[in-house]
N, C-alpha and C positions, 0 to 999 in steps of 0.2 A: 329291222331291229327286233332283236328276239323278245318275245313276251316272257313277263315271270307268273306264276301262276303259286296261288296258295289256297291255301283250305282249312279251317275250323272244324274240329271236332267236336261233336257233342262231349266229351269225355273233360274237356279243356285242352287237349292239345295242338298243335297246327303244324301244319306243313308245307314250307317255301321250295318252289320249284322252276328249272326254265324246258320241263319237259310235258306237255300235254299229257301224251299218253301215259306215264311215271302218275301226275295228279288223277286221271281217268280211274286210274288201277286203284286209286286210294281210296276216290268215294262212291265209286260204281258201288250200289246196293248195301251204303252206308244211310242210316237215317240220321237225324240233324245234324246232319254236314251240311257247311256253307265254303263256297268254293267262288273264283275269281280270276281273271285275269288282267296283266296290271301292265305300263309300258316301262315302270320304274322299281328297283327293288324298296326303293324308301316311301313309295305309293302304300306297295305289298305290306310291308312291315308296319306301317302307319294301318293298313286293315284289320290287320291282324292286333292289333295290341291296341284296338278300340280308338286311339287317340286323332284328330284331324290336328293334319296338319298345318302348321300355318306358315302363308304363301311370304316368304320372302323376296319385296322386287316390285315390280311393275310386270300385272299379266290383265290381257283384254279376251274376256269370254265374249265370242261371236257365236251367236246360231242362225239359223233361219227357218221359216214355216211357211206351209203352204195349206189351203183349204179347198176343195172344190168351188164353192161358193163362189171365189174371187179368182179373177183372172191376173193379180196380181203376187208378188211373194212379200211375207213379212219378213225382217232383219233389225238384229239389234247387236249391240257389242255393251258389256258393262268392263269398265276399267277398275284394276283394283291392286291397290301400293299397301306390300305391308301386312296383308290381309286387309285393309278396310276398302270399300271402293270410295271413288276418287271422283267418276264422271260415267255414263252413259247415254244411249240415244240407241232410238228406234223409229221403224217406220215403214211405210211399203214402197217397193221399188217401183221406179216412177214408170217403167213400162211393163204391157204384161209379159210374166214368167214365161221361159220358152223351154226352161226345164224344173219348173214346178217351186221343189222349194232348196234346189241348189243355185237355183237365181238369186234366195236371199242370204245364202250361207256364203255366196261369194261376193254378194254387196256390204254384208254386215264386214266381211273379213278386208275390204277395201277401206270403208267409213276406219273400221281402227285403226289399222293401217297409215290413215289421212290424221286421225287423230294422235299418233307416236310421232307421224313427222310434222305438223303443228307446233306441237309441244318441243319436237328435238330431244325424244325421248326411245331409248331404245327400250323393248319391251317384246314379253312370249306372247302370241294371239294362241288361245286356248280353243281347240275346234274339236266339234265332234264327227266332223265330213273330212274325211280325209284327202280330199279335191286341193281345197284350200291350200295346204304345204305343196300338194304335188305338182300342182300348178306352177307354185310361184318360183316352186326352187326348179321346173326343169324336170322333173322324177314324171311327169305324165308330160305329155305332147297336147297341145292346146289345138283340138279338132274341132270342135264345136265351139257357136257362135258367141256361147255363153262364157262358155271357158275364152276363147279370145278376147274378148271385151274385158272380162279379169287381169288376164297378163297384160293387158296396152293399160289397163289404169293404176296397177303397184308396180310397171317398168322404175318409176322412178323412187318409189317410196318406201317400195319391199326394203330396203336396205336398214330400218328401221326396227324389223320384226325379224323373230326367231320363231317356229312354231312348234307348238304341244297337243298332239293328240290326247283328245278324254273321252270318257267314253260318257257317250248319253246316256240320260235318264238313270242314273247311279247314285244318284244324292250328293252330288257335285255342288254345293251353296251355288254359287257362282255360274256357272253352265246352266242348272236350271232354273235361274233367275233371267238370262239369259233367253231361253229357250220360252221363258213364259215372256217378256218383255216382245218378242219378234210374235208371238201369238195373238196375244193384246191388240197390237198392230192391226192385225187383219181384224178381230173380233169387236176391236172399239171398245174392251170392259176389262 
């Protein structure tokens, strides 16, 4: 899927685009430019014109984490209708990580997953690993042990979820509530 990409001007003006090197040329050796890229043009244009958007629906932000410290990975999924949230849960996977903290990005993306078909609720899982989709729809080949273990537990429930790539650590409310929720996890605080 193509990316859009935009840019702020110090001047006040901005710049909506689906060409990389077109935005490149714009702020290469611009001073306060602020520059982006986005997977939706109403992401872009919501950046651009200050405003956050508010999430119409049912979407479940999963992440996960991993620490040296611990041989296990943290995961959490926060659900949120409406913009408000609704339900959440976190925790560490019950055996250790075999690939760090894509073990918890694919347990968290399960737990909600278990939580849409629960409820009988159809709903976007909001990820910022992009494993997570490409797993479940088929777009990657499930090689590893971790990734197989994923596909054999949303064989039946995936049918529930739709998925949206976000980008971490962007000021995402949601994703990085998320993201500290699966840390927590491992840190106990």
């Amino acid at each position: 899927m193509p990316k859009i990409y935009a840019a702020k001007f110090a001047d006040g003006t901005h710049w909506l685009g689906n060409n990389w090197p077109d935005c490149e040329a714009l702020v290469s050796g611009q001073t306060g430019v602020k520059y982006k890229s986005f997977a939706t043009m109403d992401d872009a244009e919501a950046w651009i014109s200050g405003k956050k958007q508010k999430l119409k629906g049912l979407y479940v932000y999963v992440d996960g984490s991993f620490m040296p410290h611990s041989e296990y990975a943290g995961w959490s999924w926060v659900a949120v209708e409406d913009g408000v949230e609704i339900a959440k849960d976190f925790g560490t996977t019950p055996k250790p990580a075999f690939s760090r903290n894509i073990d918890g990005e694919l347990y968290a993306a399960w737990k909600a997953m278990e939580f849409l078909a629960k409820k009988k609720r159809k709903g976007t899982i909001c990820h910022d690993y992009e494993g997570i989709a490409c797993w479940a729809t088929g777009q990657w080949k499930a090689n590893s042990t971790v990734s197989q273990i994923y596909v054999n537990r949303i064989a039946d429930i995936k049918i529930w979820a739709k998925f949206k790539k976000v980008t971490g650590h962007s000021n995402d409310e949601w994703n990085d509530k998320a993201d500290k929720l699966a840390k927590e996890a491992l840190t106990g605080t």
